[in-house]
C-alpha positions as CSV (number, residue, x, y, z in Angstrom):
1,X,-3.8,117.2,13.3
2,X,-0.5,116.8,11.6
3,X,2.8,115.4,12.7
4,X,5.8,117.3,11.9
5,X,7.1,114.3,9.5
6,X,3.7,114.6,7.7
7,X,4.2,118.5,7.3
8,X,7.8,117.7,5.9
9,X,6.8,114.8,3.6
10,X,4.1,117.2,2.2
11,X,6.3,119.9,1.3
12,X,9.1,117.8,0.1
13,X,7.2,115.3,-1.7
14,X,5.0,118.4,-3.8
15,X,7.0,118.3,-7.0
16,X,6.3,114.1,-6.9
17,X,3.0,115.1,-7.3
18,X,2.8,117.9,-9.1
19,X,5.0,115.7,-11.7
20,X,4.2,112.5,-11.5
21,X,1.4,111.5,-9.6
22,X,-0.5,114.1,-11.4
23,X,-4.2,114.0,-9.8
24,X,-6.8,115.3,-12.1
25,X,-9.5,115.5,-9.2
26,X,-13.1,115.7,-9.6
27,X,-16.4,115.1,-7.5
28,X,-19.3,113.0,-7.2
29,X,-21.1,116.8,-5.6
30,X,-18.1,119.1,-4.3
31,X,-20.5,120.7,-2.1
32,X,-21.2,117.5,-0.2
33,X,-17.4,116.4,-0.2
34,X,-14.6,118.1,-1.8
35,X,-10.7,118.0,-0.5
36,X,-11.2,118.8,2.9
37,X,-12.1,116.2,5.8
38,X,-14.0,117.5,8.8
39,X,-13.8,115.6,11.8
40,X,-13.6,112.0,11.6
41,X,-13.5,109.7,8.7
42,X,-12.6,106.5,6.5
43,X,-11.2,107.3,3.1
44,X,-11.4,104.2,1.3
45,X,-9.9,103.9,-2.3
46,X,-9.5,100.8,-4.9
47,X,-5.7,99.4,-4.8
48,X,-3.5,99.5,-8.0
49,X,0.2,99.8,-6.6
50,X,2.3,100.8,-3.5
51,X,2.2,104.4,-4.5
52,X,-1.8,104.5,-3.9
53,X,-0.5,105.9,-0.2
54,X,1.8,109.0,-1.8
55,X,-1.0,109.9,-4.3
56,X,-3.7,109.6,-1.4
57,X,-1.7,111.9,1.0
58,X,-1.9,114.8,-2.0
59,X,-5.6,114.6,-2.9
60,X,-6.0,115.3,0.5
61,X,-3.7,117.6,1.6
62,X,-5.1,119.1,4.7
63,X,-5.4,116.3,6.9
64,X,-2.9,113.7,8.7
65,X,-4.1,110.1,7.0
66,X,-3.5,107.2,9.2
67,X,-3.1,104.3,6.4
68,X,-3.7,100.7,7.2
69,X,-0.5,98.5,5.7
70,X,0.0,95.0,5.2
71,X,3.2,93.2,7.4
72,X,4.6,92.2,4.3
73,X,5.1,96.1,3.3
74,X,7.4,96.4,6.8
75,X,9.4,93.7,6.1
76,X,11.0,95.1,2.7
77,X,13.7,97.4,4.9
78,X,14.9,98.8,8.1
79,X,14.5,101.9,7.1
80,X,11.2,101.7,5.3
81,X,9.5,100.3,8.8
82,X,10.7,103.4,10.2
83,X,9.4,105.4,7.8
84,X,6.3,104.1,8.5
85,X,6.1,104.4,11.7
86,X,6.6,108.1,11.7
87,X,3.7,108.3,9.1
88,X,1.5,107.1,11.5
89,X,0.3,103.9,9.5
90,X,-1.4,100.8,11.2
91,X,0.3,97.5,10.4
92,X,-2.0,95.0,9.8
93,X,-0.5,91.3,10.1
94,X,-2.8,89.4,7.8
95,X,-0.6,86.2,7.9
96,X,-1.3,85.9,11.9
97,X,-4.9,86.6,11.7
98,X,-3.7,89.6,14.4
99,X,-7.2,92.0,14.8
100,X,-5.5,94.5,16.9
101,X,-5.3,96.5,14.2
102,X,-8.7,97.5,14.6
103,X,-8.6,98.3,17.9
104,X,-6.0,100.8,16.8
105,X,-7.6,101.9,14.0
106,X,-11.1,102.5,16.2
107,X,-9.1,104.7,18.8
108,X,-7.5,106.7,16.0
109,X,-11.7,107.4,14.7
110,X,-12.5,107.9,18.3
111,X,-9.9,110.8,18.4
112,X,-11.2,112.5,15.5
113,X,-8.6,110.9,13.3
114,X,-8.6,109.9,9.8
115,X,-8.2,106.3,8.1
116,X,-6.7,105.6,4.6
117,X,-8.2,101.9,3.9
118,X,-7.5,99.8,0.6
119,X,-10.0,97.4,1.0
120,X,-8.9,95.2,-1.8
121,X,-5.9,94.2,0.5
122,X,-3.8,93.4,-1.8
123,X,-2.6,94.8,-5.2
124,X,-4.6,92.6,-7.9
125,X,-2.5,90.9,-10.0
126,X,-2.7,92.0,-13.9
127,X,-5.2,89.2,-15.3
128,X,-7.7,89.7,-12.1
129,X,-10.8,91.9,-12.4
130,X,-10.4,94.9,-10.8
131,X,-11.4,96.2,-8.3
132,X,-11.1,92.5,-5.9
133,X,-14.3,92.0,-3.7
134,X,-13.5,93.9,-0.8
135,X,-12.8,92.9,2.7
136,X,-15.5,93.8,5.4
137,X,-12.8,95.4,8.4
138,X,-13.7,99.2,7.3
139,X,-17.4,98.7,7.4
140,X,-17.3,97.1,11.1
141,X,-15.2,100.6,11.8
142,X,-17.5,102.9,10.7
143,X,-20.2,101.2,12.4
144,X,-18.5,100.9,15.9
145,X,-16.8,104.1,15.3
146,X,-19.9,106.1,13.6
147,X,-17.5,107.9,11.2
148,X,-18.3,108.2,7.9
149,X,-16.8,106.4,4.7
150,X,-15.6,108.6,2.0
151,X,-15.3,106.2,-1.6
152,X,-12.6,107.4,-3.7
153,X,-11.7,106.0,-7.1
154,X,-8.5,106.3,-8.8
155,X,-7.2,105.2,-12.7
156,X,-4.1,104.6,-11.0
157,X,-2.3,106.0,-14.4
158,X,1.3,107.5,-12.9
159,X,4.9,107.3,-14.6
160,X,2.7,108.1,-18.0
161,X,1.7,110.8,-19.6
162,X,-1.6,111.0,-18.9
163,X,-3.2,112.4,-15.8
164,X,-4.3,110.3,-12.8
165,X,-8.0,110.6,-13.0
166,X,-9.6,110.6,-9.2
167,X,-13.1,111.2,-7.6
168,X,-14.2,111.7,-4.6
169,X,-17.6,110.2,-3.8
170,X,-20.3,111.6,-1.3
171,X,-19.8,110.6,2.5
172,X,-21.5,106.7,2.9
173,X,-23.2,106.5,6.4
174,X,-23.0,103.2,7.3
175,X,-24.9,103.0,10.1
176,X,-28.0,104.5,8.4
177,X,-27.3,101.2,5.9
178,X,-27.6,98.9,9.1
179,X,-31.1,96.6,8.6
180,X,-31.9,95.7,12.4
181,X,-33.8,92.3,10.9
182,X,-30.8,90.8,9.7
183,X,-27.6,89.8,12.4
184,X,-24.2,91.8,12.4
185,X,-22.8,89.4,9.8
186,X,-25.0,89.9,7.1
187,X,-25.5,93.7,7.8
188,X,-21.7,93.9,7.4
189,X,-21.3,92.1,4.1
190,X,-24.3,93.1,2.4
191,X,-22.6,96.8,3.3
192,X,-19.3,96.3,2.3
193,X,-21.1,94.7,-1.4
194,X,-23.0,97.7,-1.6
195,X,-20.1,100.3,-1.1
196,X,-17.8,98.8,-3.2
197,X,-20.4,99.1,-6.2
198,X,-20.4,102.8,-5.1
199,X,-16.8,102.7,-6.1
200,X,-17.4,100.9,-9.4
201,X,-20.2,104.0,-10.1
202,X,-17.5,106.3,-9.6
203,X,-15.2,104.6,-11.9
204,X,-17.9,104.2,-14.5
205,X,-18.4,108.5,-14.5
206,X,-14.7,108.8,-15.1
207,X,-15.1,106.5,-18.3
208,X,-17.9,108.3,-19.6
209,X,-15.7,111.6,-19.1
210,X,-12.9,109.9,-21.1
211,X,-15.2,109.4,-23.9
């Protein structure tokens, strides 16, 4: 469901991304997963810079994304926290080791909601492989929450001329993933290892388009 803010950023924001974001959007299998989000869901995506959130809300379009951000992204302004707030997103305080965050972000799942999730957690720095390993918070969602994670990879290309190339992966059911012989822990990690090499495939297929 959207909030009125979301409806106004959407409108207002269309020529940003008509102009400069730029999606060029394709599909792992359309008829699986395309653009539209039924029910519940985790849309994760690999991190490259602060407008990841603006192109996210585009590719998208007809659903309200509730976006996990860092604490350090609320302290920039005033204003920006604000902002933020009325978007809907979940601060997550990383420096306080704070996990109510996920309590927030599960009753947002339980009410049919959808999370926006970078689980890089950062923006890698230029010299880093990309993407960073990625941090396990999502997976313990979607297998409390039973909501399904939707990969998404993006170039990141904006501000150039050419297009940002995205895909949008096939809907990962965690819980099927879940190995009853092995503790919570380990069902958690070797998930989060395995989904984030599902992101790398769908990297790898926009390459071998580019070639």
């Amino acid at each position: 469901m959207f909030a009125p803010f979301d409806v106004f950023m959407k409108i207002t924001a269309w020529p940003v991304n008509l102009f400069i974001f730029r999606p060029k959007i394709t599909y792992e299998d359309k008829r699986i997963q395309n653009r539209r989000i039924r029910g519940k869901a985790i849309v994760i995506c690999n991190h490259h810079s602060v407008y990841d959130f603006g192109v996210m809300m585009f590719v998208f379009p007809l659903r309200r994304l509730r976006c996990q951000v860092a604490e350090v992204v609320y302290r920039q302004s005033p204003v920006l926290r604000i902002l933020l707030k009325l978007w809907g997103t979940v601060k997550v305080n990383r420096t306080d080791h704070d996990f109510s965050f996920l309590a927030e972000s599960l009753r947002i799942l339980e009410k049919g909601g959808v999370l926006e999730i970078y689980p890089e957690a950062r923006i890698p720095e230029p010299e880093e492989k990309k993407p960073l390993e990625f941090t396990p918070s999502f997976v313990w969602l979607a297998l409390h929450s039973g909501s399904p994670v939707i990969p998404v990879y993006s170039d990141g290309r904006i501000f150039t001329l050419k297009r940002n190339r995205i895909v949008i992966g096939k809907p990962i059911d965690a819980v099927s993933m879940y190995n009853d012989s092995l503790d919570e822990k380990t069902n958690i990690m070797n998930i989060t290892r395995a989904i984030r090499n599902k992101v790398l495939e769908l990297g790898e297929t926009v390459e071998k388009k580019e070639t």
